[in-house]
CHARMM-style PDB file with segment names, atoms N, HN, CA, C and O in Angstrom:
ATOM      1  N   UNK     1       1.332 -95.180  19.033  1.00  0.00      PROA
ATOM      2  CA  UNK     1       0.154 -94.334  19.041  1.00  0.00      PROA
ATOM      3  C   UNK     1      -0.537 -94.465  20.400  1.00  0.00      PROA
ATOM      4  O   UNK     1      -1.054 -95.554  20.650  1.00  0.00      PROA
ATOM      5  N   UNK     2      -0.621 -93.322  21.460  1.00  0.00      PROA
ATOM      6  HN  UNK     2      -0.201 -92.437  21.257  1.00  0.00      PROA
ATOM      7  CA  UNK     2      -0.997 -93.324  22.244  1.00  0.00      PROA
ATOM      8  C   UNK     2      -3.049 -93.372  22.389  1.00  0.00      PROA
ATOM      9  O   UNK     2      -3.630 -92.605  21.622  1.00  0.00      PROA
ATOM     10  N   UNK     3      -3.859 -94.173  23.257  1.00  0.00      PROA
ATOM     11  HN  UNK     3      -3.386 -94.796  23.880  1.00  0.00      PROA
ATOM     12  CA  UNK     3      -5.159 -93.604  23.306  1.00  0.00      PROA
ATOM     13  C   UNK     3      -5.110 -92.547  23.788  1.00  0.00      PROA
ATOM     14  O   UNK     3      -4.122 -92.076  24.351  1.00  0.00      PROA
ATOM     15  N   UNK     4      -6.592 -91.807  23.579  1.00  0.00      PROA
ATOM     16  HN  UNK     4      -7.395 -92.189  23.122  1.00  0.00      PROA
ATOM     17  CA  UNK     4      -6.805 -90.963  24.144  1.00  0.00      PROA
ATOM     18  C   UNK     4      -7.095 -91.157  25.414  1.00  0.00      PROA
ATOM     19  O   UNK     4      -7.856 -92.124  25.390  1.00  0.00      PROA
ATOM     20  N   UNK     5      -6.887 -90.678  27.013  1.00  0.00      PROA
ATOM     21  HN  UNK     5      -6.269 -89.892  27.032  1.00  0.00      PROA
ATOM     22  CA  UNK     5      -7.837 -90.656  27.915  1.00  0.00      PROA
ATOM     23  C   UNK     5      -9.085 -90.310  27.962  1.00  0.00      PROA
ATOM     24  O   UNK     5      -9.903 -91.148  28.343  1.00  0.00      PROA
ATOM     25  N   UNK     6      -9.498 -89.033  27.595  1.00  0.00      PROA
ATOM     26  HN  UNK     6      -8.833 -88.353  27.286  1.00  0.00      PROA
ATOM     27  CA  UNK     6     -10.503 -88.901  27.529  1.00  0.00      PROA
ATOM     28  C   UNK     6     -10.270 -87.474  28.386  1.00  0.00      PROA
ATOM     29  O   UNK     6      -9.169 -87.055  28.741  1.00  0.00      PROA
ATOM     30  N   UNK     7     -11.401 -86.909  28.603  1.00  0.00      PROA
ATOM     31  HN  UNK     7     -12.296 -87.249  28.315  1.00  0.00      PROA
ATOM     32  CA  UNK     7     -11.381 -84.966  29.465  1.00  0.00      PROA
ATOM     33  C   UNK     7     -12.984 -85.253  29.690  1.00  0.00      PROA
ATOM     34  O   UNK     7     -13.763 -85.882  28.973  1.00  0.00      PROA
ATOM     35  N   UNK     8     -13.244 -84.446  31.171  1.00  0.00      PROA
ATOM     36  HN  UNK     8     -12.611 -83.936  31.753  1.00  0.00      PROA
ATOM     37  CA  UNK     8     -14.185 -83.958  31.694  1.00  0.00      PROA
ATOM     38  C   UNK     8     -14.239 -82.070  31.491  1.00  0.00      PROA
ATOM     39  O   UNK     8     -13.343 -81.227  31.537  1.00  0.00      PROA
ATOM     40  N   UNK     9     -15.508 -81.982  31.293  1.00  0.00      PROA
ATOM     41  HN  UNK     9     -16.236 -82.666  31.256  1.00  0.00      PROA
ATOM     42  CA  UNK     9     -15.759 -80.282  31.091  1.00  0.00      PROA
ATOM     43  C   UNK     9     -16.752 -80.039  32.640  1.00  0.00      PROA
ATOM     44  O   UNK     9     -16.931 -81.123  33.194  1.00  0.00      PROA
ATOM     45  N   UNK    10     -17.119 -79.362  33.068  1.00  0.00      PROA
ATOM     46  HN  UNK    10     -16.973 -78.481  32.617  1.00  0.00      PROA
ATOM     47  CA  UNK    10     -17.606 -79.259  34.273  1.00  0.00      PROA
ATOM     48  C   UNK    10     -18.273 -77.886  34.213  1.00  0.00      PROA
ATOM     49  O   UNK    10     -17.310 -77.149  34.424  1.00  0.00      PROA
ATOM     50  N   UNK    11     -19.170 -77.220  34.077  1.00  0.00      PROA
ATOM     51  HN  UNK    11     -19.952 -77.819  33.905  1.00  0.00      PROA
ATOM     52  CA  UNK    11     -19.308 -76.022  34.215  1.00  0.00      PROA
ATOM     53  C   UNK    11     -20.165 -75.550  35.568  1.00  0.00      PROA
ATOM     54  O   UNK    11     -21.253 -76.049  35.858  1.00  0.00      PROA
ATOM     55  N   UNK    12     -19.382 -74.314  36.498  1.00  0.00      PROA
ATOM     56  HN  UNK    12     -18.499 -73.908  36.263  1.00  0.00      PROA
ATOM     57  CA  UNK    12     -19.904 -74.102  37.429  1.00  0.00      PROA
ATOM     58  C   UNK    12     -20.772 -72.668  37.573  1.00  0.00      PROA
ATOM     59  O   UNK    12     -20.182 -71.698  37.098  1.00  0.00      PROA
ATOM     60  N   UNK    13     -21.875 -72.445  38.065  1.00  0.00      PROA
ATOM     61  HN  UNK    13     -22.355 -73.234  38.451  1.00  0.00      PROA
ATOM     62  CA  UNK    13     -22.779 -71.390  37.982  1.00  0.00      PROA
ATOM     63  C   UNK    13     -22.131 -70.605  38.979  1.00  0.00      PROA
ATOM     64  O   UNK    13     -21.642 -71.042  40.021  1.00  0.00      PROA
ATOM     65  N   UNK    14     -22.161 -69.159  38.513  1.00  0.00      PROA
ATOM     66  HN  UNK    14     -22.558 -68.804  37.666  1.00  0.00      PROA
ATOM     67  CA  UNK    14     -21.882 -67.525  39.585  1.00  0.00      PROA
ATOM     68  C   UNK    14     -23.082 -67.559  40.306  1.00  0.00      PROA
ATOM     69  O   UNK    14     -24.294 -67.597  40.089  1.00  0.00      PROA
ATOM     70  N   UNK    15     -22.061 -67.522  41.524  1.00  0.00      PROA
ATOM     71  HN  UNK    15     -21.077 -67.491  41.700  1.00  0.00      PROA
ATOM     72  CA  UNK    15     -23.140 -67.095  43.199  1.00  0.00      PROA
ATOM     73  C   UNK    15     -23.502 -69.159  43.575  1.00  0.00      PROA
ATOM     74  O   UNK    15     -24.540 -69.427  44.180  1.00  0.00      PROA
ATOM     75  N   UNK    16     -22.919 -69.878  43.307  1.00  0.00      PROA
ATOM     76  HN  UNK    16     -22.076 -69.661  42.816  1.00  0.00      PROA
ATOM     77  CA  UNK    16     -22.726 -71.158  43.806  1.00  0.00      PROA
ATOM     78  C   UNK    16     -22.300 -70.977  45.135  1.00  0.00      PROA
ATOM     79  O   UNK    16     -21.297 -70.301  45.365  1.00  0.00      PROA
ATOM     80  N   UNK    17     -23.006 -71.552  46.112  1.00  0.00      PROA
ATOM     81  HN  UNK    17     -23.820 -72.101  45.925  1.00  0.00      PROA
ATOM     82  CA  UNK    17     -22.436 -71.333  47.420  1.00  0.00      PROA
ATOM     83  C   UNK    17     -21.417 -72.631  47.879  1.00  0.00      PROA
ATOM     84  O   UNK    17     -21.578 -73.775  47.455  1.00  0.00      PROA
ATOM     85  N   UNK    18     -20.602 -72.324  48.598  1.00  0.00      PROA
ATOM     86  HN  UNK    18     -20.472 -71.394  48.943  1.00  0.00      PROA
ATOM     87  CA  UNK    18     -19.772 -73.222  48.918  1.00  0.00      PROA
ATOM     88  C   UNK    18     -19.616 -74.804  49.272  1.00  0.00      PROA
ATOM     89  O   UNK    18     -18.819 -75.736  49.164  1.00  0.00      PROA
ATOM     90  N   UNK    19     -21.086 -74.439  49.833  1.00  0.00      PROA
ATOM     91  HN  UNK    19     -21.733 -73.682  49.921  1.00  0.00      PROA
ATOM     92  CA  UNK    19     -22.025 -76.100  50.302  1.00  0.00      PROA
ATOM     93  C   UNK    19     -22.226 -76.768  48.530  1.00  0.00      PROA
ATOM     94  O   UNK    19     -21.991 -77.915  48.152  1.00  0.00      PROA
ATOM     95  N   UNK    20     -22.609 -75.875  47.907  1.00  0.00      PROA
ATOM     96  HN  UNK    20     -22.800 -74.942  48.214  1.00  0.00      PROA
ATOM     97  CA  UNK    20     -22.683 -76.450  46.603  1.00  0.00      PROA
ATOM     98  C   UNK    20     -21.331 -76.960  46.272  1.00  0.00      PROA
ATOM     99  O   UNK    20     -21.253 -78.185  46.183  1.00  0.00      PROA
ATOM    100  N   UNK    21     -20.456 -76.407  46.109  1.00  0.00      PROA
ATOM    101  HN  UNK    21     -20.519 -75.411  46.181  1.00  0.00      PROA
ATOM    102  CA  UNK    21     -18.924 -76.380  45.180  1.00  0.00      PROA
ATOM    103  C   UNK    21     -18.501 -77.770  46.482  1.00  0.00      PROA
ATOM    104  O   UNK    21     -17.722 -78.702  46.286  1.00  0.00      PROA
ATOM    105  N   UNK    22     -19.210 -77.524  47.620  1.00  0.00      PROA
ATOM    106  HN  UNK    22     -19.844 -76.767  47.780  1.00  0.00      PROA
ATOM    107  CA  UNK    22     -18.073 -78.857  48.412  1.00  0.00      PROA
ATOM    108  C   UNK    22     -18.947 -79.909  48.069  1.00  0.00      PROA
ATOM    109  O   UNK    22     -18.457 -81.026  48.237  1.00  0.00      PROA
ATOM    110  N   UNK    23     -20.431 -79.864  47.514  1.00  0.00      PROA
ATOM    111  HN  UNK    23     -20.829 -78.957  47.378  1.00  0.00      PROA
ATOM    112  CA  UNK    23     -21.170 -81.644  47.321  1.00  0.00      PROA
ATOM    113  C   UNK    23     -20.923 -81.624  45.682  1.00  0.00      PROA
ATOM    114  O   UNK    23     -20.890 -82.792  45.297  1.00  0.00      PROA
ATOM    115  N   UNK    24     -20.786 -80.941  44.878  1.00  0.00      PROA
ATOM    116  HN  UNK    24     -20.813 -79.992  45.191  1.00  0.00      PROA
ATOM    117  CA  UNK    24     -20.039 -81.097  43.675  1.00  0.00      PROA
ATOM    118  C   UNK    24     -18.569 -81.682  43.434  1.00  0.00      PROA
ATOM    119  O   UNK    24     -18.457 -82.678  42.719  1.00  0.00      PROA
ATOM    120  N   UNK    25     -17.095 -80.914  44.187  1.00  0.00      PROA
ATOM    121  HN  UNK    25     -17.186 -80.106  44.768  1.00  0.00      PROA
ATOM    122  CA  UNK    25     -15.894 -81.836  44.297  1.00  0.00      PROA
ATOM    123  C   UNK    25     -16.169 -83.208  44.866  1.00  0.00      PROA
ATOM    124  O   UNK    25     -15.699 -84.216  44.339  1.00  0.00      PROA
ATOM    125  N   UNK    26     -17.030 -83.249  46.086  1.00  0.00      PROA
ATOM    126  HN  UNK    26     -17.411 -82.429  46.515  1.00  0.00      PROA
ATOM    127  CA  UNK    26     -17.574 -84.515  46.285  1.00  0.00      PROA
ATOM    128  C   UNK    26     -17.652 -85.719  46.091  1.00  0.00      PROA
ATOM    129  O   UNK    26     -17.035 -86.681  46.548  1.00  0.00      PROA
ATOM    130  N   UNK    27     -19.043 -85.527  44.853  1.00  0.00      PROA
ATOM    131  HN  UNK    27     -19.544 -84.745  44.481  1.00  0.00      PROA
ATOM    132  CA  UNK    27     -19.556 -86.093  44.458  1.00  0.00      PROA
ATOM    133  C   UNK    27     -18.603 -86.731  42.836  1.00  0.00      PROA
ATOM    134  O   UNK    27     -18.564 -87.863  42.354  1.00  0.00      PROA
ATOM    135  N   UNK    28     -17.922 -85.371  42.362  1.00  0.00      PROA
ATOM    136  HN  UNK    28     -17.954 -84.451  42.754  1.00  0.00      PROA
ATOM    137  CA  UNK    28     -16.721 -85.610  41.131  1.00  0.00      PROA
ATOM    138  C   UNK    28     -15.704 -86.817  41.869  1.00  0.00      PROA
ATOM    139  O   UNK    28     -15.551 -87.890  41.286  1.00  0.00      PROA
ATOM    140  N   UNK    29     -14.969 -86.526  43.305  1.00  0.00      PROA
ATOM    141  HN  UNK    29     -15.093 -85.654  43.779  1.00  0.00      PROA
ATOM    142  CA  UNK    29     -13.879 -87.592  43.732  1.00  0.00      PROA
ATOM    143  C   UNK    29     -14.746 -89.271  43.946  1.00  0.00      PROA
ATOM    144  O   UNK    29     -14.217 -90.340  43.641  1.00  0.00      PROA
ATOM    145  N   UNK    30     -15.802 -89.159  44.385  1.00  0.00      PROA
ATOM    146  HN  UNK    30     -16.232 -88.290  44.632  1.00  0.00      PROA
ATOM    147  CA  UNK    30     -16.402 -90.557  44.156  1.00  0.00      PROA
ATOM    148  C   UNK    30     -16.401 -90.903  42.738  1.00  0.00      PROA
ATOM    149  O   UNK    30     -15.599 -91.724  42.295  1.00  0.00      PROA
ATOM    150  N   UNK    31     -17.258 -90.318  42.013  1.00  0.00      PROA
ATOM    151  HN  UNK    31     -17.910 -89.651  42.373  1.00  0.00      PROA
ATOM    152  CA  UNK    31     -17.471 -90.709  40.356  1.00  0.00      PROA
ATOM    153  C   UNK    31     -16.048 -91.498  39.990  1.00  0.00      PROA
ATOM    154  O   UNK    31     -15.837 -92.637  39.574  1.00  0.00      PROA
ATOM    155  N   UNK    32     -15.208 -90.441  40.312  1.00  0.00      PROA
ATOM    156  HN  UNK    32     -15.380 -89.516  40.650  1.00  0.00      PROA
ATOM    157  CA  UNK    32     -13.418 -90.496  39.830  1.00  0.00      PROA
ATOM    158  C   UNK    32     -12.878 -92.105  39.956  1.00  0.00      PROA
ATOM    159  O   UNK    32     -12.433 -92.915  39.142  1.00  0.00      PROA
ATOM    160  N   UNK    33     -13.176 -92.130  41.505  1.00  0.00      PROA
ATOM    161  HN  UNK    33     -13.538 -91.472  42.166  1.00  0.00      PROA
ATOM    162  CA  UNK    33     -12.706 -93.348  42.294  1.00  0.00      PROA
ATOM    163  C   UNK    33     -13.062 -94.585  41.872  1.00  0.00      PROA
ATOM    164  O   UNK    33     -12.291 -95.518  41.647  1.00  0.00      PROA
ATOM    165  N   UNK    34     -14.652 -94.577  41.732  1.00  0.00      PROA
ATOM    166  HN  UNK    34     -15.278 -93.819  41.915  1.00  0.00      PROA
ATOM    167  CA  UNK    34     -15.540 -95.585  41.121  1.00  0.00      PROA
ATOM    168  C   UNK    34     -15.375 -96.016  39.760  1.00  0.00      PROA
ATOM    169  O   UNK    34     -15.592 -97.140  39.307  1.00  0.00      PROA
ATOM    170  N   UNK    35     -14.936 -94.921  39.121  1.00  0.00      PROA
ATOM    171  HN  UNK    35     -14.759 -94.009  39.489  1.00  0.00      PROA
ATOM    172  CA  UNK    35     -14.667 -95.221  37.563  1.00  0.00      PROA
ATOM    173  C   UNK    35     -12.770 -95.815  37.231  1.00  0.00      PROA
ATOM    174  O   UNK    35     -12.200 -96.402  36.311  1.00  0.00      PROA
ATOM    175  N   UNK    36     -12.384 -95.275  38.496  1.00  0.00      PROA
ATOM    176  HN  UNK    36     -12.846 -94.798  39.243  1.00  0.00      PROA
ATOM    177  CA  UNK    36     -10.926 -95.909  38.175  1.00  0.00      PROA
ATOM    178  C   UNK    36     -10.556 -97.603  38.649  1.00  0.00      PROA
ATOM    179  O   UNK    36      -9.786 -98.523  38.370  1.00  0.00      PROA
ATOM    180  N   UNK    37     -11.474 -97.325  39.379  1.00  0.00      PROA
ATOM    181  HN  UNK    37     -12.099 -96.578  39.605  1.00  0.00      PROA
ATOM    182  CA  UNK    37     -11.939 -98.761  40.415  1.00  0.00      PROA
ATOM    183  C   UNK    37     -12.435-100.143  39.020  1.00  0.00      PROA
ATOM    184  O   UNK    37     -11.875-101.191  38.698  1.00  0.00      PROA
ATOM    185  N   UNK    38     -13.759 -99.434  38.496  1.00  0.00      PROA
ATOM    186  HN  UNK    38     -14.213 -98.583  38.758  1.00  0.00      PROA
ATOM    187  CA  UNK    38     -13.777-100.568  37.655  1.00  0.00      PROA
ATOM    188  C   UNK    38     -12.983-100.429  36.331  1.00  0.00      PROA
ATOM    189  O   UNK    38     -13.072-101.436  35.629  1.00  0.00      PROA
ATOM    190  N   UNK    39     -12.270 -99.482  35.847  1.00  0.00      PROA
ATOM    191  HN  UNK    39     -12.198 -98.664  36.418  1.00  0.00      PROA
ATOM    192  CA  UNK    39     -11.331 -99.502  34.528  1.00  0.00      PROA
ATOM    193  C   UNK    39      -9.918 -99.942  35.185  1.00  0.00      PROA
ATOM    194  O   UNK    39      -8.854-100.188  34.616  1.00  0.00      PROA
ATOM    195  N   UNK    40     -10.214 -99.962  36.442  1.00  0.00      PROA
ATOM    196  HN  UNK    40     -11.078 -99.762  36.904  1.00  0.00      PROA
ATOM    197  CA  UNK    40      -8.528-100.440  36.243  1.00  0.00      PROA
ATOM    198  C   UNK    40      -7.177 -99.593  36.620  1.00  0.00      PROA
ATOM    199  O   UNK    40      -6.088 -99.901  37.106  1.00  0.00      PROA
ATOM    200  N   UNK    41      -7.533 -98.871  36.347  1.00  0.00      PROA
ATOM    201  HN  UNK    41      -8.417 -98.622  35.953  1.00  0.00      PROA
ATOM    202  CA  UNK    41      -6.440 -97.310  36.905  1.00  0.00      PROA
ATOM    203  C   UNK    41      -5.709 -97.273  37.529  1.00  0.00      PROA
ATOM    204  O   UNK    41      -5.121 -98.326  37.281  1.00  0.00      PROA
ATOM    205  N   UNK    42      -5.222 -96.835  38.230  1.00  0.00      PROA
ATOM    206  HN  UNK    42      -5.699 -95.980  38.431  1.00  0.00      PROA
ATOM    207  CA  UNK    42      -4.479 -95.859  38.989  1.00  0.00      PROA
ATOM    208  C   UNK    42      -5.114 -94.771  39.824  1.00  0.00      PROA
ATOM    209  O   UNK    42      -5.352 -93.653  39.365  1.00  0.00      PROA
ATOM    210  N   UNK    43      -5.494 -95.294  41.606  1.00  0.00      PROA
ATOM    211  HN  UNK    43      -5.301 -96.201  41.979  1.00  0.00      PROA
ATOM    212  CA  UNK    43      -6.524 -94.503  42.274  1.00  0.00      PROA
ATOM    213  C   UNK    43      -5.478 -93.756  43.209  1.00  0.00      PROA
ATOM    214  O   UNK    43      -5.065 -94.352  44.204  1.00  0.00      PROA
ATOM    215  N   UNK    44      -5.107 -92.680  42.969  1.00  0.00      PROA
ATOM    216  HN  UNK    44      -5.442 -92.196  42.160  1.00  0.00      PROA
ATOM    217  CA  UNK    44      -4.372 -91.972  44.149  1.00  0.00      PROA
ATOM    218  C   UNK    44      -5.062 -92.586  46.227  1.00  0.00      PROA
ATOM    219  O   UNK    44      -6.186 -92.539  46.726  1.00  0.00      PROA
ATOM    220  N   UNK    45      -4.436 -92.809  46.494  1.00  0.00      PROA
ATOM    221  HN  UNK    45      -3.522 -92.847  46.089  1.00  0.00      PROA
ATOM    222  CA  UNK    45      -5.177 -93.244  48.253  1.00  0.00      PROA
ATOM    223  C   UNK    45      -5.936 -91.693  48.481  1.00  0.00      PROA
ATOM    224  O   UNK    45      -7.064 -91.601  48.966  1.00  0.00      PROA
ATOM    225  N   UNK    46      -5.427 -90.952  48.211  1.00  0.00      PROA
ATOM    226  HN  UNK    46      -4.511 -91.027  47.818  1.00  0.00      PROA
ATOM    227  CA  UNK    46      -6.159 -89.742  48.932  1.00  0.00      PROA
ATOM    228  C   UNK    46      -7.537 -89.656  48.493  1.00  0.00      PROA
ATOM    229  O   UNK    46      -8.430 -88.987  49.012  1.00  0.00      PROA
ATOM    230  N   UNK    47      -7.611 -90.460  47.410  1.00  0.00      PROA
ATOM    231  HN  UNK    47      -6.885 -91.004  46.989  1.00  0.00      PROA
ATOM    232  CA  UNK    47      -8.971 -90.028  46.704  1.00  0.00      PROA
ATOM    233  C   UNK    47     -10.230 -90.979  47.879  1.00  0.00      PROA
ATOM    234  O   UNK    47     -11.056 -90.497  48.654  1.00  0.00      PROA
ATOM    235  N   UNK    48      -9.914 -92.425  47.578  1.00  0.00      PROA
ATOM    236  HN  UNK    48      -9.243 -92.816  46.949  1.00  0.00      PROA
ATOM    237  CA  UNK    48     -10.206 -93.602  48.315  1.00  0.00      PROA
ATOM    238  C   UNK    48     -10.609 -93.437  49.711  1.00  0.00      PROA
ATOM    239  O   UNK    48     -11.632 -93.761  50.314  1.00  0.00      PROA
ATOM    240  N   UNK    49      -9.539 -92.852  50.061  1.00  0.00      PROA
ATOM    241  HN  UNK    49      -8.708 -92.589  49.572  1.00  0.00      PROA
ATOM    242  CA  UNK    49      -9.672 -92.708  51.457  1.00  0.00      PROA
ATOM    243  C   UNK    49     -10.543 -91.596  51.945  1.00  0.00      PROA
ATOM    244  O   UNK    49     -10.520 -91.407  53.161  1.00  0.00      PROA
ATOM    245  N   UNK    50     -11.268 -90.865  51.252  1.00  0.00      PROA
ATOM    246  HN  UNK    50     -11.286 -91.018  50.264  1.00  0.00      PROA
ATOM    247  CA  UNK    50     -11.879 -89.750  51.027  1.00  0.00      PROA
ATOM    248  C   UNK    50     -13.392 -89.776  51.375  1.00  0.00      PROA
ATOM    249  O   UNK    50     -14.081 -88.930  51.945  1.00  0.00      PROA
ATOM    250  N   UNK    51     -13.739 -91.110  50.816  1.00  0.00      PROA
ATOM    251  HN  UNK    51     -13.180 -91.797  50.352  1.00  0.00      PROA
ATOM    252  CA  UNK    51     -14.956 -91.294  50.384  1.00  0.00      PROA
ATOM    253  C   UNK    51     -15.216 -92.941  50.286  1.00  0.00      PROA
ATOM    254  O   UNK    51     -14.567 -93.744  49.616  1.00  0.00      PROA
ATOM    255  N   UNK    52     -16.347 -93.201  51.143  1.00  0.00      PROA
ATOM    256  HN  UNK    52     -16.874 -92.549  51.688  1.00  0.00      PROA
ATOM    257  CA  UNK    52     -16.795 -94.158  51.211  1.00  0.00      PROA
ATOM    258  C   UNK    52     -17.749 -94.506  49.990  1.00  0.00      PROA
ATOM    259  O   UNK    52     -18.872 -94.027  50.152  1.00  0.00      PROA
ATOM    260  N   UNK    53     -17.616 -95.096  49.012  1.00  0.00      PROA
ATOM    261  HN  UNK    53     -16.705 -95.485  48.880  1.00  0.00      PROA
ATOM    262  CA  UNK    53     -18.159 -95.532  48.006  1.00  0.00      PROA
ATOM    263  C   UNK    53     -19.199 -96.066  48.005  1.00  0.00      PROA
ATOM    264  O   UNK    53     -20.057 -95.647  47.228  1.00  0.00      PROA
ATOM    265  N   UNK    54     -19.453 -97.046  48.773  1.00  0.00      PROA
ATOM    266  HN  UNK    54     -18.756 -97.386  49.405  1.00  0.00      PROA
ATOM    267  CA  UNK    54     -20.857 -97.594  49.185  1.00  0.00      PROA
ATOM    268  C   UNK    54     -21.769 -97.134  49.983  1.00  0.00      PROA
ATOM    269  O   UNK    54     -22.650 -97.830  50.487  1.00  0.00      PROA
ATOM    270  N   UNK    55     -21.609 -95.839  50.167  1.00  0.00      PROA
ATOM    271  HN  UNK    55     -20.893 -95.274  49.757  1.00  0.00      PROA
ATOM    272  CA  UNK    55     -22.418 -94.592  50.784  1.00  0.00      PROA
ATOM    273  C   UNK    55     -23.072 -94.055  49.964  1.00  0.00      PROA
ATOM    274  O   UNK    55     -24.279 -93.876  50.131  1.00  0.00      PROA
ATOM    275  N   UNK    56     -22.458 -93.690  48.934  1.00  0.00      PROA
ATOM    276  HN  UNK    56     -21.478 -93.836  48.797  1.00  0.00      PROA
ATOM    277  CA  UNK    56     -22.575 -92.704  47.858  1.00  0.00      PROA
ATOM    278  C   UNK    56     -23.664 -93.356  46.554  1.00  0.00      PROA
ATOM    279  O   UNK    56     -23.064 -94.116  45.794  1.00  0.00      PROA
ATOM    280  N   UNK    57     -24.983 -93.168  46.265  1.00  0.00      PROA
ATOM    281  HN  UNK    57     -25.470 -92.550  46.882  1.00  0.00      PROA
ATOM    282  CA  UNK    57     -25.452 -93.583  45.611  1.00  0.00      PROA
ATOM    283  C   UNK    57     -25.666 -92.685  44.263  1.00  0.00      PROA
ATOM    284  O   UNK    57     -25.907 -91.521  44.581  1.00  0.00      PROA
ATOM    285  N   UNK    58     -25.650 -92.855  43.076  1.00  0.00      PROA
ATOM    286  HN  UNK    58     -25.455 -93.801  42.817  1.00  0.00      PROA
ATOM    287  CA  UNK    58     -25.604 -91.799  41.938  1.00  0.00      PROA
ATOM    288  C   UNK    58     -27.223 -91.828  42.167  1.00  0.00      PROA
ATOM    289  O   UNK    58     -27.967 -92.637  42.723  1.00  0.00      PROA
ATOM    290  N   UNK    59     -27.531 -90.051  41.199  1.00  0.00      PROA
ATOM    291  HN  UNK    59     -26.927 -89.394  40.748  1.00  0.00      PROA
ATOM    292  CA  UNK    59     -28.578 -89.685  41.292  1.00  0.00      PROA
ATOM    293  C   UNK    59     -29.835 -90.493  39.992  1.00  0.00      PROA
ATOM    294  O   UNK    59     -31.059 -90.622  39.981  1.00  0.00      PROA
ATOM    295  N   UNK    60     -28.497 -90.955  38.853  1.00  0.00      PROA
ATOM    296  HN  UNK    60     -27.503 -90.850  38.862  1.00  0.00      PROA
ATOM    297  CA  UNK    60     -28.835 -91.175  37.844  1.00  0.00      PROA
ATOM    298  C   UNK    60     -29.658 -93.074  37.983  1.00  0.00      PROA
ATOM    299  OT1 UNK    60     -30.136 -93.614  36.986  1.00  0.00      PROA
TER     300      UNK     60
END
């Protein structure tokens, strides 16, 4: 019996300008990184190498 992973839903608003859609993928490849980082995962390098993590502070 396999777990589930789990799924992200994301919904993006019409007339989003591009500056938006590029600090949104962004901000998703940090989250990604950070969350594979402490579960343990499997982090593709491209992601990592992408984004400085300790730059990036959540809003929350």
């Amino acid at each position: 019996n396999e777990q589930h992973g789990g799924y992200l839903n994301m919904a993006c608003g019409v007339g989003m300008s591009e500056d938006e859609l590029d600090e949104l993928f962004s901000r998703l490849a940090t989250e990604y990184a950070r969350f594979t980082r402490k579960n343990g995962f499997f982090m593709p390098e491209e992601i990592s190498r992408r984004n400085d993590l300790d730059d990036y502070e959540s809003d929350e």
